[in-house]
C-alpha positions in Angstrom: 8.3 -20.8 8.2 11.8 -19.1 8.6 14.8 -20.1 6.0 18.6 -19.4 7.4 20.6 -18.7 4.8 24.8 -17.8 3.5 24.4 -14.7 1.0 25.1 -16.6 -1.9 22.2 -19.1 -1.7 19.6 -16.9 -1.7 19.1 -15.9 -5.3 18.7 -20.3 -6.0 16.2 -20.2 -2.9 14.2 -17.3 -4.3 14.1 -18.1 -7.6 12.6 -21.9 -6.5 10.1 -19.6 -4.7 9.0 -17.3 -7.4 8.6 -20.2 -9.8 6.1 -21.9 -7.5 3.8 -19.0 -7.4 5.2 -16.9 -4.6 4.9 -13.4 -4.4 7.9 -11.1 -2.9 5.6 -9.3 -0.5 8.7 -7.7 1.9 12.1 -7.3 1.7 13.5 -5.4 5.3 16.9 -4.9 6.4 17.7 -5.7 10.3 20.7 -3.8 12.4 21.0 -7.4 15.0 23.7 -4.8 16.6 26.1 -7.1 16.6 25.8 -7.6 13.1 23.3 -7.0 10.0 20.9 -9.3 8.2 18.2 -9.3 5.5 14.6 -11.0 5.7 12.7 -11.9 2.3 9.0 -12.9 2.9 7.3 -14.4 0.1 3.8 -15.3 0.4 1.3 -17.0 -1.8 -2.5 -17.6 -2.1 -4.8 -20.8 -1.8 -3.8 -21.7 0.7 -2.6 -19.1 2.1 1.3 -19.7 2.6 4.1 -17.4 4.0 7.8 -17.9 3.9 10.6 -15.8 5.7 14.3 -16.4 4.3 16.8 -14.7 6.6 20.3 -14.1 5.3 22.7 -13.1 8.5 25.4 -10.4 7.0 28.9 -9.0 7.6 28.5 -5.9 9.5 32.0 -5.0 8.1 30.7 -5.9 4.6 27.2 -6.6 4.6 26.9 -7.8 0.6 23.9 -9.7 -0.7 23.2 -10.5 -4.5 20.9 -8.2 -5.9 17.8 -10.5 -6.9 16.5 -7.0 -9.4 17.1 -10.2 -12.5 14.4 -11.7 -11.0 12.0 -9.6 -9.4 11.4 -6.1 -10.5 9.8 -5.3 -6.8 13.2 -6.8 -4.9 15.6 -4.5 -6.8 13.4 -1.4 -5.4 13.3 -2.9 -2.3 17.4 -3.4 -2.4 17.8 0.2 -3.1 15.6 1.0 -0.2 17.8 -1.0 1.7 20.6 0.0 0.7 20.0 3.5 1.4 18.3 3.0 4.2 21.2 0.2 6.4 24.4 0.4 3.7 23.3 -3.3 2.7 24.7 -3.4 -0.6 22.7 -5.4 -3.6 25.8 -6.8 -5.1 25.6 -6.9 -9.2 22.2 -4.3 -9.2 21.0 -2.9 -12.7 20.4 0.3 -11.4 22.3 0.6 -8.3 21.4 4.4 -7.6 19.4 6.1 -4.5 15.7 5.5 -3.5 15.0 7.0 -0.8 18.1 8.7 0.4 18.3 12.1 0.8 20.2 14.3 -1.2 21.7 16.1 1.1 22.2 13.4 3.7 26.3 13.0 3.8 27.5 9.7 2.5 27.7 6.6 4.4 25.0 7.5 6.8 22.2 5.1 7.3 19.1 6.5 9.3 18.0 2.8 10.0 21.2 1.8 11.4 21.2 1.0 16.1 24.5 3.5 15.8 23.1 6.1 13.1 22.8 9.0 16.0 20.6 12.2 15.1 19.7 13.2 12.0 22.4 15.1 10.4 22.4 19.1 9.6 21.5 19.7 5.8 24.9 19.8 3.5 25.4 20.1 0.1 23.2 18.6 -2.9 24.7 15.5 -3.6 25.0 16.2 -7.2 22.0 16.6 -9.9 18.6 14.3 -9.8 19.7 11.3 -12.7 16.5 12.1 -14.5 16.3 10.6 -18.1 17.5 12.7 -20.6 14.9 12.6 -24.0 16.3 14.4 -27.0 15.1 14.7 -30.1 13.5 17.2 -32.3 10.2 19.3 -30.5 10.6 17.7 -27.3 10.7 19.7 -24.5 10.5 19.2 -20.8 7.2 19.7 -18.2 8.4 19.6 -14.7 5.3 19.3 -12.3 5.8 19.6 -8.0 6.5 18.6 -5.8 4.7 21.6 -4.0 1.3 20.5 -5.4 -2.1 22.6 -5.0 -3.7 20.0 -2.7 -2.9 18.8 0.7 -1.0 15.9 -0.9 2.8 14.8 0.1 5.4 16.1 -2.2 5.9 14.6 -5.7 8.0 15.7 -8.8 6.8 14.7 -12.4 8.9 15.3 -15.1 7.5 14.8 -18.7 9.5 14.6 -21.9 6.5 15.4 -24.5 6.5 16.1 -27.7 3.4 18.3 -29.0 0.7 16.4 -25.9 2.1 13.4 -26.2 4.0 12.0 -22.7 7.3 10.2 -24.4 8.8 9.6 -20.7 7.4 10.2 -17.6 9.8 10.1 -14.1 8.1 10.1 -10.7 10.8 11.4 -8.4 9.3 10.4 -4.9 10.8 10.5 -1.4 11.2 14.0 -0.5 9.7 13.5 3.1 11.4 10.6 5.0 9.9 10.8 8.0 11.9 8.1 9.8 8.1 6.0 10.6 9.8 2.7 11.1 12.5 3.4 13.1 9.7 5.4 16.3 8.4 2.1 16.4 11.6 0.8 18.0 11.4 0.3 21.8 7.7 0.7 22.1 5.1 -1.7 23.6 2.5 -3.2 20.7 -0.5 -0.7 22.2 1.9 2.1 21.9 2.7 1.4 18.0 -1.2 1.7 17.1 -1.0 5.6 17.2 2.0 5.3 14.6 0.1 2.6 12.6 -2.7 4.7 12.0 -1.0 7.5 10.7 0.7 5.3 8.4 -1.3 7.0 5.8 -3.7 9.1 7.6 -7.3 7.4 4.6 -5.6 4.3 5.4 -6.3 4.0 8.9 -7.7 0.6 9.7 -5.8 -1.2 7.1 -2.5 -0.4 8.3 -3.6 -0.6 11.9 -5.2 -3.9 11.6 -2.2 -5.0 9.6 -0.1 -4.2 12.6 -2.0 -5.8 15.0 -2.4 -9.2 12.7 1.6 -8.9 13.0 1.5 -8.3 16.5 -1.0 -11.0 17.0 0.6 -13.8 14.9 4.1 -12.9 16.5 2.9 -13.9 20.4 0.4 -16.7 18.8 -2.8 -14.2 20.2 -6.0 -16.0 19.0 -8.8 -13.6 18.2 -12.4 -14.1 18.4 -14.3 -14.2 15.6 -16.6 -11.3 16.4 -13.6 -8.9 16.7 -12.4 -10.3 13.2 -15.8 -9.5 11.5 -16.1 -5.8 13.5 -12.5 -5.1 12.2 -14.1 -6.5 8.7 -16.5 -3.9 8.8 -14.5 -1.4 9.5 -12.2 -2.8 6.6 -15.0 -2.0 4.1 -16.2 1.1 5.5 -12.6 2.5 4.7 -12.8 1.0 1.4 -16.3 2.9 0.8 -15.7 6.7 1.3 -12.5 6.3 -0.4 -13.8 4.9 -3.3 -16.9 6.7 -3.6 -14.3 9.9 -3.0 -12.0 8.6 -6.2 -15.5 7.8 -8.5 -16.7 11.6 -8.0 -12.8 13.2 -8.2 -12.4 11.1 -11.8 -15.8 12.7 -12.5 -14.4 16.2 -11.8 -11.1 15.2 -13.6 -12.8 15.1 -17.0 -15.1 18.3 -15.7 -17.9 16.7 -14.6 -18.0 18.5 -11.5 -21.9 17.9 -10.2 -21.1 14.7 -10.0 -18.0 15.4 -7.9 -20.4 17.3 -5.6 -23.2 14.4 -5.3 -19.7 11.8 -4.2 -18.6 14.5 -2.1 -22.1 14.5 -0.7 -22.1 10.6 0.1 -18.7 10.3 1.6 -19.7 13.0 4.2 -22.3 10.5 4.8 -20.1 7.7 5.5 -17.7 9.9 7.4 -20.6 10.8 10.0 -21.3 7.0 10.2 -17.8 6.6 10.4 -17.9 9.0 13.1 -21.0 7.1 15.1 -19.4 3.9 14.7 -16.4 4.8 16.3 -16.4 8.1 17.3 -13.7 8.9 14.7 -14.7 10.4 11.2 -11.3 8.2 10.0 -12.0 5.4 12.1 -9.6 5.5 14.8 -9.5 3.9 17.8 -11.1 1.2 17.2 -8.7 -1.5 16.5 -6.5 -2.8 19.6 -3.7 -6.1 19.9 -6.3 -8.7 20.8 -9.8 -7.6 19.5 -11.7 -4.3 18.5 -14.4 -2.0 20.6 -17.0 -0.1 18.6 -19.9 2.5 19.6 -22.5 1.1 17.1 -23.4 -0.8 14.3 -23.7 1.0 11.1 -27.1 0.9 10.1 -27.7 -1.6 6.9 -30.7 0.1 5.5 -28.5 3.6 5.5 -25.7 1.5 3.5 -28.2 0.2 1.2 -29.6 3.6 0.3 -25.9 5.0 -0.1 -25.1 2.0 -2.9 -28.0 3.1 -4.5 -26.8 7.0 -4.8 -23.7 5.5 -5.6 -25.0 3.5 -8.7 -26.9 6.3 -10.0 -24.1 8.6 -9.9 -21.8 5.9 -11.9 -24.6 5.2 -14.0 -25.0 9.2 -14.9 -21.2 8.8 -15.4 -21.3 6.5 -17.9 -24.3 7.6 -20.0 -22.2 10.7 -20.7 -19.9 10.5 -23.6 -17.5 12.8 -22.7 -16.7 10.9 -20.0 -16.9 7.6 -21.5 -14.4 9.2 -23.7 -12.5 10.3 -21.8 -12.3 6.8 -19.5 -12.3 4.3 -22.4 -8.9 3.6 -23.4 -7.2 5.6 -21.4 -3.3 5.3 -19.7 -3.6 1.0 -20.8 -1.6 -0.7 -18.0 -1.9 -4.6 -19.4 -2.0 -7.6 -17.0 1.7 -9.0 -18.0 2.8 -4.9 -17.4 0.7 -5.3 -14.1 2.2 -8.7 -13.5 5.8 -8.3 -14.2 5.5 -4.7 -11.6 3.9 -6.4 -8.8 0.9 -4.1 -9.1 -1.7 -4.5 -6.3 -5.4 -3.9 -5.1 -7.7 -1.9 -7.4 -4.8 -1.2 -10.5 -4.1 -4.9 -10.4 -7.8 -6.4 -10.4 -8.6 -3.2 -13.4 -5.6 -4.8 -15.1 -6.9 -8.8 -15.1 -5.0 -9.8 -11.7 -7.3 -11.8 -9.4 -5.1 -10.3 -6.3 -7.0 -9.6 -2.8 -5.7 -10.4 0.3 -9.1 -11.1 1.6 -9.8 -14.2 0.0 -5.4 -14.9 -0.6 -4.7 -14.2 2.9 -8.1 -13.7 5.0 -8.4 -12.9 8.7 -12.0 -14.3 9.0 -13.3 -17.7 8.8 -16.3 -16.5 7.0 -16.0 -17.1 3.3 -17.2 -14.4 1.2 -17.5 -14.2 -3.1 -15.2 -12.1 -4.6 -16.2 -9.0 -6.1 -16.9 -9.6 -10.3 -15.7 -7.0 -12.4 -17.0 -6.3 -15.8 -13.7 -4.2 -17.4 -10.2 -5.6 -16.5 -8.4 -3.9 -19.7 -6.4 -2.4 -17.2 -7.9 1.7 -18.8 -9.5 4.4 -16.6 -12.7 3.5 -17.5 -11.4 0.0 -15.7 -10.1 1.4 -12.8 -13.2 3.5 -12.4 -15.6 0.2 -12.7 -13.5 -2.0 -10.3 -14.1 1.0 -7.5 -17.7 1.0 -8.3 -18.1 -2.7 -8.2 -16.4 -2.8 -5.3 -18.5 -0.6 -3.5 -21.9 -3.0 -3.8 -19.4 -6.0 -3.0 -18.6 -4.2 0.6 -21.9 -3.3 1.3 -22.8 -6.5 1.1 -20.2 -8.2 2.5 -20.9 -5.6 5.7 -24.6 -6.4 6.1 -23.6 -10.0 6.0 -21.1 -9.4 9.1 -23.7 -7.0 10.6 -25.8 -10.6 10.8 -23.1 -12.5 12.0 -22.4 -9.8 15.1 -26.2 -10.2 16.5 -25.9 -6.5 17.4 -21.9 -7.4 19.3 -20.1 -4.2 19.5 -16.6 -5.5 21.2 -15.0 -8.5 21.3 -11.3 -9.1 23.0 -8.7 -11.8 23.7 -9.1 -13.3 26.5 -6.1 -16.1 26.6 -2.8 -14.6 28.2 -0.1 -13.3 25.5 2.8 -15.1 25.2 6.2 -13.5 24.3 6.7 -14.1 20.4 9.8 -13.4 18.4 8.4 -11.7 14.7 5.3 -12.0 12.7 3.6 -11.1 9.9 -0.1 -9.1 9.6 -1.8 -8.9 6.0 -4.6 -7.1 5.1 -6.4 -6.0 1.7 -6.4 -2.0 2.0 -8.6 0.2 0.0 -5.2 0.3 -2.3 -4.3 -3.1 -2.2 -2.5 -5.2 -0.1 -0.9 -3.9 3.1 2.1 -6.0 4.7 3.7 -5.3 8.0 6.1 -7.2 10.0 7.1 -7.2 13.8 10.2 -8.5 15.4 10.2 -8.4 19.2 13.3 -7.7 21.9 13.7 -9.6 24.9 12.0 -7.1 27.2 8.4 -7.7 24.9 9.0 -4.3 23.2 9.5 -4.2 19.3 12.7 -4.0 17.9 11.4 -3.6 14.4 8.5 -2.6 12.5 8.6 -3.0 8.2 5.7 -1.8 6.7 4.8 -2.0 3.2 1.8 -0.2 1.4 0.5 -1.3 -2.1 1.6 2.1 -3.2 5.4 0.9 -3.0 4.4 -1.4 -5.6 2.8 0.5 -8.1 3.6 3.8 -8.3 6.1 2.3 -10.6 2.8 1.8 -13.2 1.8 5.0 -12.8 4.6 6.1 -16.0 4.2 3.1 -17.6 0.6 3.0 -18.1 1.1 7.0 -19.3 3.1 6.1 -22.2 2.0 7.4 -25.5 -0.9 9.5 -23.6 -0.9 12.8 -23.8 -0.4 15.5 -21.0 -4.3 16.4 -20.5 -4.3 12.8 -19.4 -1.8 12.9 -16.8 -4.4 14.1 -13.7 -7.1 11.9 -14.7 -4.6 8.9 -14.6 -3.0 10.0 -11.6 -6.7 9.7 -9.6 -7.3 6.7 -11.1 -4.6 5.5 -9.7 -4.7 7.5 -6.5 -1.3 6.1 -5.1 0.2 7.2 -1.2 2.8 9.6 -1.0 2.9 9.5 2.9 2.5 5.6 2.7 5.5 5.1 0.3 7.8 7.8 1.5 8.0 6.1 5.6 
């Protein structure tokens, strides 16, 4: 359902929205050429229920009222926008950069029909605004962004005192690599490459999520047998990552055989990654219309790996260091998860009953959510929800593997019609993944907003390290285990 609205009835219209249980899932700015406008969707759960508001906007002064009072999610979106088109949040808290460059010159707007090529490298535009914490014995640990991985850039700057973290700032967005706007002017099979580089572990989720998009846009109906192969596929992204996270927490607190036994099991699920689609990251696999695997992945080698899996968390947790260690630890509480928006894995760890496969499900096939055992929102939390979640897609696979009858492809088969935008939702390994289409004339997308869960909770990554102390900071950082590439597009 799509909402035209003047600038100054949107914050009544989103308020109404939010107070009925909606959830501001996207916030995109739009360059119509001849002028500007803003789309809002808001989405909620049971049933499943999404709703566009479009506010059309002066090019010469394109103004809307900030809507940061109400949501904290929609004034980081703003500044996104802002930076991103020049659409101004009028009346915003905190009214300064996101994502812009530092050295990009002022008034240029990457997003904009007119922007032209990316401009030469100038001069700094003045100091990073990072908090200043005085007081006496605090000092400052700045962290990055080079990092020692092969990780995107990231700078942390901690205000400790002795260990203890006082203030932590994430500065982000060092790499915009200008994802949305290579989407323009391309057919729907020629965005897939693009989706799935997204965020290179997050393969299926953001292709699938494109492809929903693409799908609801021209009113595509899929067969069921390509929505449960693109299921599978789902989970089997969800299990090496997880499995990858349990063992690097392990190593995190210097339990590193146990890092070695996970990093044993997700080569396994890479190589049956690999057989099922002849991709180790799953590629491929996904198109507009349906999805086209080699094989099945073999339930009795699934079975045996959730075994290995539960002994290795079980060997975990019998160790008191690491119980130690976990219990307690970096607290992120459900209204602090509730009032950021948090999503996926930190959310349900935190007491949030949010997935977008039972909110927002692609298949017709109803299937139990997983039941965690520690939602007190610690590491030890965060830890458990991955490891529950691992015998929940295990299972949930087998039961599709049923449903296929030994199916490897399934496609559309009714014509496409022409569709104007839509919307594709999927529950990542992260948390919920969001991407919208709009379409040209011609059948070719005009524009392409994507939105990974990491957008929404990096911002709990400081606040859940308050009052820790800096030893803490890499184990809470995995537990977390947020996108740099998926939030810096």
């Amino acid at each position: 359902m799509i909402t035209t609205l003047a600038p100054a009835e949107l914050p009544e219209h989103a308020s109404s929205l939010l107070a009925q249980g909606y959830r501001l899932a996207l916030v995109a700015g739009h360059d119509d050429i001849d002028r500007l406008r803003a789309v809002y969707l808001f989405t909620a759960a049971a049933p499943d229920r999404r709703l566009e508001l479009h506010v059309p906007l002066d090019p010469d002064a394109p103004e809307v009222p900030s809507l940061a009072r109400l949501s904290f999610a929609a004034g980081r979106f703003e500044r996104e926008m802002h930076d991103l088109f020049g659409i101004v949040p009028a009346d915003h808290p905190l009214p300064r950069r996101l994502v812009r460059h530092f050295h990009w010159p002022q008034g240029w707007y990457p997003m904009l029909t007119d922007a032209g090529d990316p401009p030469e490298f100038g001069d700094l535009d003045g100091p990073y605004p990072f908090r200043t914490v005085e007081g006496p014995g605090v000092y400052e640990i700045p962290v990055g962004p080079v990092h020692a991985g092969m990780i995107g850039p990231g700078h942390f700057r901690f205000s400790v005192v002795g260990e203890t973290i006082l203030n932590l700032k994430a500065r982000l967005w060092f790499v915009h690599r200008g994802l949305e706007k290579l989407f323009h002017g391309r057919i729907p099979e020629d965005g897939i490459e693009l989706a799935e580089r997204v965020s290179g572990d997050t393969s299926v989720g953001h292709t699938l999520a494109f492809c929903l998009a693409v799908e609801d846009a021209h009113r595509l109906p899929v067969p069921e047998d390509a929505q449960r192969i693109r299921a599978i596929l789902l989970e089997l992204e969800r299990l090496y990552n997880h499995i990858t996270d349990i063992g690097a927490l392990c190593n995190d607190v210097a339990y590193s055989v146990l890092n070695a036994h996970a990093q044993r099991v997700r080569e396994r699920l890479l190589r049956i990654n690999d057989a099922v689609t002849g991709h180790r990251l799953l590629r491929g696999a996904i198109h507009v219309g349906g999805a086209t695997i080699t094989a099945l992945p073999d339930p009795r080698e699934l079975a045996a790996i959730g075994v290995d899996v539960g002994e290795i968390v079980a060997l975990a947790l019998s160790n008191t260091v690491v119980a130690d260690r976990f219990t307690g630890t970096a607290l992120l509480s459900q209204t602090q998860a509730a009032d950021l928006g948090a999503l996926g894995v930190v959310a349900r760890a935190s007491g949030l009953a949010i997935d977008a496969r039972h909110d927002h499900p692609f298949l017709s096939s109803e299937f139990p959510r997983a039941v965690h055992t520690h939602t007190n929102g610690d590491v030890l939390s965060r830890f458990l929800v991955r490891a529950e979640e691992v015998v929940a897609s295990i299972a949930r696979i087998t039961s599709l593997i049923d449903m296929l009858g030994g199916r490897t492809a399934a496609t559309a088969r009714t014509a496409r019609r022409t569709g104007r935008s839509g919307v594709g939702i999927v529950e990542g390994w992260r948390g919920t993944i969001v991407h919208r289409v709009e379409f040209a004339g011609d059948g070719r997308l005009s524009r392409v907003k994507v939105v990974d869960p990491s957008f929404f909770n990096w911002p709990a990554l400081p606040v859940a390290l308050a009052d820790t102390i800096v030893p803490d900071f890499p184990l809470t950082n995995k537990s977390f285990n947020l996108s740099y590439a998926g939030n810096d597009l």
